[in-house]
VMD Tcl script that draws the C-alpha trace (Angstrom):
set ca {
  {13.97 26.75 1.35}
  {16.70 25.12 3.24}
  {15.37 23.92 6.53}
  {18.33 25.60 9.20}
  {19.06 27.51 11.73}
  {18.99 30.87 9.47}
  {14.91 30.09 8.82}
  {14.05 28.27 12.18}
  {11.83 30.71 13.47}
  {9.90 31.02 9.73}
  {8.88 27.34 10.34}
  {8.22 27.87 13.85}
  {5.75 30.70 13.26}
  {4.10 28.73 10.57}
  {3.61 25.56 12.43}
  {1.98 28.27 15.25}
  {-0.04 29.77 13.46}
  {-2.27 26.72 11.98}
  {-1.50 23.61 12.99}
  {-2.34 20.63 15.48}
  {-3.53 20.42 19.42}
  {-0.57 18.56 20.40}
  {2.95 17.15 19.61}
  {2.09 14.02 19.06}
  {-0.71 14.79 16.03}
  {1.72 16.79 14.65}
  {4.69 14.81 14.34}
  {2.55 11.79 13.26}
  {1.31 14.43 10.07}
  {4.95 15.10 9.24}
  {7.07 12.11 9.85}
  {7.09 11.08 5.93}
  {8.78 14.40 5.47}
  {11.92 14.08 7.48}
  {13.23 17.96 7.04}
  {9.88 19.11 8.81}
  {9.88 16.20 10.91}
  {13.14 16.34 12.83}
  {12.87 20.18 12.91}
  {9.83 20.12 14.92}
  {10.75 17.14 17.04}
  {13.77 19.67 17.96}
  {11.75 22.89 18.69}
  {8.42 21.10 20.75}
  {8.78 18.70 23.48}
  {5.78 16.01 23.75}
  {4.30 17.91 26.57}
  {4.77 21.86 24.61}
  {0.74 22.25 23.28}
  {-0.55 24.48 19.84}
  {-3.25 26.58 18.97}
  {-6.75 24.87 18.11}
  {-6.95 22.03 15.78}
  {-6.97 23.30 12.20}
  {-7.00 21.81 8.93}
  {-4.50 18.75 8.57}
  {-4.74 18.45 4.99}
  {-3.57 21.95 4.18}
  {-0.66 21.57 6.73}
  {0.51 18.79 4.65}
  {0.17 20.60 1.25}
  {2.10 23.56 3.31}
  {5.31 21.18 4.25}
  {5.30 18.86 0.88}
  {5.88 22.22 -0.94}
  {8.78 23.12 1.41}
  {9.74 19.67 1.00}
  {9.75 19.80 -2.58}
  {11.28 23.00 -2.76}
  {14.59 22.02 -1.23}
  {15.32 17.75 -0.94}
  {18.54 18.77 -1.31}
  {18.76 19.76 2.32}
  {18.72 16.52 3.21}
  {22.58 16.00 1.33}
  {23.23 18.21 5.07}
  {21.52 15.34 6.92}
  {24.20 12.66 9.25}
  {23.12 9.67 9.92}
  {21.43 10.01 12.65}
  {19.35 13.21 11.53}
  {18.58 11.22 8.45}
  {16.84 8.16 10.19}
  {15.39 10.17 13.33}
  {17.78 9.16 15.50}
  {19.07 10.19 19.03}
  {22.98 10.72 19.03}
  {23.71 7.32 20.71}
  {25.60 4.55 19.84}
  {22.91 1.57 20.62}
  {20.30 2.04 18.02}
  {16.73 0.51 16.93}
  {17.54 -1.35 13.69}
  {14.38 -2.22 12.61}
  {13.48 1.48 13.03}
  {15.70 2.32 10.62}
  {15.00 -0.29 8.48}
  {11.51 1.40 8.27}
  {13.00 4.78 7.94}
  {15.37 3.82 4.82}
  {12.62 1.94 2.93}
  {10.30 5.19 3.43}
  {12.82 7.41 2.46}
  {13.87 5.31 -0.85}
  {10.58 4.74 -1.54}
  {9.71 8.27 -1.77}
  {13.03 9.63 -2.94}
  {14.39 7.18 -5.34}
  {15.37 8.77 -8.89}
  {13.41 6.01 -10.27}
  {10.52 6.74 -8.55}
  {10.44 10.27 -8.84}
  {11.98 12.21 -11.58}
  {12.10 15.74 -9.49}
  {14.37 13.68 -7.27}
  {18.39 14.10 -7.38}
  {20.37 10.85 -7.53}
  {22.37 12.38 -4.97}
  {20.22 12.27 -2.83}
  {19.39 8.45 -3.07}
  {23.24 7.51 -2.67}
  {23.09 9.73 0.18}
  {20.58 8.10 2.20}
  {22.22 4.36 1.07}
  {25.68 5.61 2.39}
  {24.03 6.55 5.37}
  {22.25 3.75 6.28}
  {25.53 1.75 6.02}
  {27.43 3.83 8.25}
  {24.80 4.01 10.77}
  {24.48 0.09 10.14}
  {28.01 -0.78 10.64}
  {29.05 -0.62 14.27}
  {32.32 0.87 13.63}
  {31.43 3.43 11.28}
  {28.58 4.75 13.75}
  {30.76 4.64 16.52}
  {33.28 6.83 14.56}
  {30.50 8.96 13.48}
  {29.32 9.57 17.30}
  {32.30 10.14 18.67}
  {32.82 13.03 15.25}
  {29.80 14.71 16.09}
  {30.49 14.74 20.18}
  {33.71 15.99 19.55}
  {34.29 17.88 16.34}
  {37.26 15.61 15.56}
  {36.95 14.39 11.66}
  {36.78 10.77 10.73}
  {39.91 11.36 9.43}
  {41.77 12.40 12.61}
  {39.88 9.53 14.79}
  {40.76 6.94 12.43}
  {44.95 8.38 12.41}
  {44.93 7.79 16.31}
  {43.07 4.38 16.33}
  {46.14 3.73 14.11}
  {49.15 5.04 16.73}
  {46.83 2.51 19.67}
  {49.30 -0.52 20.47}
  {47.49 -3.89 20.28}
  {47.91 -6.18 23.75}
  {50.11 -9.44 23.80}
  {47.18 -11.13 24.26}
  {45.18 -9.76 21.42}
  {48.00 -10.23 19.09}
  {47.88 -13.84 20.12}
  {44.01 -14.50 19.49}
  {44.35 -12.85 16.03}
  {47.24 -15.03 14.93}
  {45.02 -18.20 15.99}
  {42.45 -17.08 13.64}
  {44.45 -16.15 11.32}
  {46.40 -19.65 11.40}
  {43.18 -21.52 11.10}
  {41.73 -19.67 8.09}
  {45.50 -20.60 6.77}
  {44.64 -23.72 7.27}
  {41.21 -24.17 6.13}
  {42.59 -21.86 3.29}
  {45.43 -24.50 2.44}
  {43.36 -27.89 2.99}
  {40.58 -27.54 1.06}
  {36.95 -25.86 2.24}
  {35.48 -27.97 5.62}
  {32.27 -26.36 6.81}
  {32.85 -27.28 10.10}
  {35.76 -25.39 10.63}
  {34.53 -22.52 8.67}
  {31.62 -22.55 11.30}
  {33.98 -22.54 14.31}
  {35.73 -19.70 13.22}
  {32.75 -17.86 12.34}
  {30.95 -18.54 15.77}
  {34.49 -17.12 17.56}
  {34.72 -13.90 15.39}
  {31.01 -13.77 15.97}
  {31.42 -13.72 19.84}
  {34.62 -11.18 19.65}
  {32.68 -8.74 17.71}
  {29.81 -8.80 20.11}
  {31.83 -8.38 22.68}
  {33.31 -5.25 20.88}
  {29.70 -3.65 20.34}
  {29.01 -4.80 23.86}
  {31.53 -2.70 24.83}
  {31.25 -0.20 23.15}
  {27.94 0.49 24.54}
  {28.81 0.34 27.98}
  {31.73 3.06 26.91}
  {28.96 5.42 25.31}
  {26.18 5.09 27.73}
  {29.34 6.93 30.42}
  {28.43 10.98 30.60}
  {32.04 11.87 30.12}
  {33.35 8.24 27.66}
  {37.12 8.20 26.98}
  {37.75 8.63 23.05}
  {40.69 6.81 23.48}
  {39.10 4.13 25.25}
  {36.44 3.69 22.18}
  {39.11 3.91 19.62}
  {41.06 1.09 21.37}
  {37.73 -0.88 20.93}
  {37.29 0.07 17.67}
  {40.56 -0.92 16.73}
  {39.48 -4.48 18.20}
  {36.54 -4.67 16.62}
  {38.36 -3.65 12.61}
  {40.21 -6.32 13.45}
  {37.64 -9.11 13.78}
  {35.74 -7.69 10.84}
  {38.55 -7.93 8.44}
  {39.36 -11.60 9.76}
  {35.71 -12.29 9.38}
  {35.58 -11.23 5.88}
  {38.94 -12.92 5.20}
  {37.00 -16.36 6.43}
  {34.14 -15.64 4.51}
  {36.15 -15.00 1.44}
  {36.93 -18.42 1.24}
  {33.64 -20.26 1.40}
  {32.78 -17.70 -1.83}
  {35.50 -18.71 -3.22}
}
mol new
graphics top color blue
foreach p $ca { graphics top sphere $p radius 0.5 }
foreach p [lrange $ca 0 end-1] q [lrange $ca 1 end] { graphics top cylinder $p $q radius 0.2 }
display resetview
């Protein structure tokens, strides 16, 4: 059983007809199992109350067999759904630190043998995207406006760079040259690190402020975004040389 819109009210009846006195009981009883889980945080509000308290170690055996029965519905899961998360751009990383080592822990192929690999490369590719600030920011602005990753990242492309940014990457990219050419010296290595450090803060900074707006400007985001690839790559382009 797939847990979807088609049988929403199915679960909703069940969870009715037994379950706990409040929201906050029940969602503590389900949040290993992140189908049920984010399905009832979506239908009960913390203040919506049940029927009479009933018995919490049948619910469980109820919603590990509909877990069982279908882990593959949580291939359908972004990353967001996947890690509990509300669709914003500033997130709780040690919440989702929690969340991933749960989720491997219990659905790992070497773990359990029931357990599609899929599914474990799922949940790693997810917690990368929603780890890397330009890949949730990309994901975001998909799911906010139906636009594919595909389509945002073509228009980031057709953005014009400033004068002035143009001039701050060449520096950068001059002094890794440099360091590049001259032999490994930590303390320039460090210098450029610390500025790429502060540019790409400023870029998440931003992009924060952009998201937290009611009605954001894609564009606007994608121009940051655009930004913020750029210090990334020059970041890994510095750190490239002290591995090498």
């Amino acid at each position: 059983m797939i847990f979807n819109i088609g049988n929403e009210k199915l679960l909703v009846s069940r969870l009715i007809s037994k379950l706990a006195p409040n929201y906050k009981i029940l969602v503590s009883c389900f949040k290993q199992f992140p189908s049920s889980y984010l399905l009832i945080n979506s239908n009960f509000k913390a203040n919506q109350y049940l029927r009479d308290k009933s018995n919490y170690s049948d619910m469980r055996k109820t919603f590990k067999l509909l877990n069982e029965e279908n882990l593959s519905g949580i291939l359908n899961m972004n990353a967001f759904q996947l890690f509990g998360l509300e669709n914003k751009f500033s997130i709780n990383k040690k919440s989702v630190d929690l969340s991933y080592k749960e989720l491997m822990r219990k659905l790992h192929p070497d773990v359990s043998n029931n357990v599609n690999e899929n599914i474990s490369i799922h949940i790693i590719k997810q917690y990368n995207t929603v780890n890397d600030p330009f890949e949730r920011a990309l994901l975001l602005i998909s799911l906010k406006s139906s636009m594919t990753r595909d389509n945002l990242i073509n228009i980031m492309d057709t953005i014009p760079v400033s004068s002035s940014l143009l001039e701050q990457i060449f520096e950068i990219d001059d002094k890794i040259m440099e360091i590049s050419n001259a032999g490994f010296n930590i303390t320039d290595f460090d210098e450029i690190s610390q500025k790429n450090k502060f540019k790409i803060n400023h870029c998440i900074k931003s992009l924060e402020n952009e998201f937290e707006k009611d009605n954001f400007s894609i564009t606007k985001i994608l121009s940051i975004l655009k930004e913020l690839r750029i210090y990334q790559k020059l970041s890994d382009r510095a750190s490239s040389i002290l591995d090498n």
